[in-house]
N, C-alpha and C positions, 0 to 999 in steps of 0.2 A: 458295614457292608455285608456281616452276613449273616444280620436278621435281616435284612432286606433280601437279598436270596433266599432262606428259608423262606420268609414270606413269599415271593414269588412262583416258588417249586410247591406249598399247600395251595394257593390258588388253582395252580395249573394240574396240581391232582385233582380237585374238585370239579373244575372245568369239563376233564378228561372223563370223570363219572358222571356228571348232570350228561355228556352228549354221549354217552354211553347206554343211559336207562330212556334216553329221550329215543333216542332208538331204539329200542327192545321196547319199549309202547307204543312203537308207532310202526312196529311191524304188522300187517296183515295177516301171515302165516302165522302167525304165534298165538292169536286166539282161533286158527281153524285144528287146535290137536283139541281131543277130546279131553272129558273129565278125568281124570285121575286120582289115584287114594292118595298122595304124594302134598299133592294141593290144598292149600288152608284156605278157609271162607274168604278170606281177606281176597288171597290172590283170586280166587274165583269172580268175586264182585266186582273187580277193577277190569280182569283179564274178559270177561265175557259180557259187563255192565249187567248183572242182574242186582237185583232189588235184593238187599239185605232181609227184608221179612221174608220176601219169598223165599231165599237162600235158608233162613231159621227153618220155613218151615218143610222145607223136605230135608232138613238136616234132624228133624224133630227136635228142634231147641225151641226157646221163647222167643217173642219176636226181641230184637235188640240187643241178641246176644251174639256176639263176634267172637268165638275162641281162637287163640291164636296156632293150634293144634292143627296138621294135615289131617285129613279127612279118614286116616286110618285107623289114628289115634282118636278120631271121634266115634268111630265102628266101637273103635277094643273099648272105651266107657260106656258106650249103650253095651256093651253085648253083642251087637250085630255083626255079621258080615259087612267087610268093608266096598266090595265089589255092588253088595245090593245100595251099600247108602251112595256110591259113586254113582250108579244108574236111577237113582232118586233123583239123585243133582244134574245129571245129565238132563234128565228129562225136565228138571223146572229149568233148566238155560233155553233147551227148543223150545217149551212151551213160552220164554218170552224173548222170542226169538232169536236167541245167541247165536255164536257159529255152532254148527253140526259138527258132527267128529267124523 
C-alpha cells in the first residue's frame, strides 16, 4: 500500500509541474519583458522564437553553438560589455519580429 502512494504523490508532483511550465509558456506577458543579461540563449530562442543562427550571430558565436551560460557570462568571455551584447540580442529579436520591451 505504500509504494502505491508513493507512486501516486510522484505522479501528482509531476502533473503539478507539467501544468505549471505549460503555463508559464503559454503566458503572453512573459515574452513581452525585454532582453536581459540574466538570460541564456536557450531561454531566449524558446521565450521569443528566434532562430538559433540568428541568436549565434549577434551573440558573435558560430552558428550551432548554444551555450548554456546567461548572456552576462557570455559578455565577461568576449571581454564585452554585457549591456552592449543584451541590445545586440534585443535588436535581432525586433529584427525577427519578437516582442518589443
Amino acid at each position: 500500500m505504500g509504494g502505491l502512494a508513493l507512486s501516486a504523490l510522484v505522479a501528482m508532483v509531476f502533473a503539478l509541474r507539467l501544468t505549471g511550465l505549460m503555463l508559464w509558456w503559454a503566458d503572453p506577458d512573459r515574452a513581452a519583458q525585454p532582453v536581459a543579461d540574466w538570460m541564456t540563449p536557450r531561454y531566449i530562442q524558446r521565450a521569443y522564437g528566434l532562430d538559433p543562427d540568428d541568436l549565434s550571430a549577434a551573440l558573435g558565436l558560430p552558428p550551432h553553438s548554444a551555450p548554456r551560460e546567461p548572456l552576462s557570462a557570455i559578455a565577461r568571455s568576449q571581454g564585452a560589455d554585457a549591456q552592449n551584447l543584451v541590445a545586440r540580442v534585443q535588436a535581432a529579436v525586433e529584427a525577427a519580429g519578437g516582442a518589443p520591451p
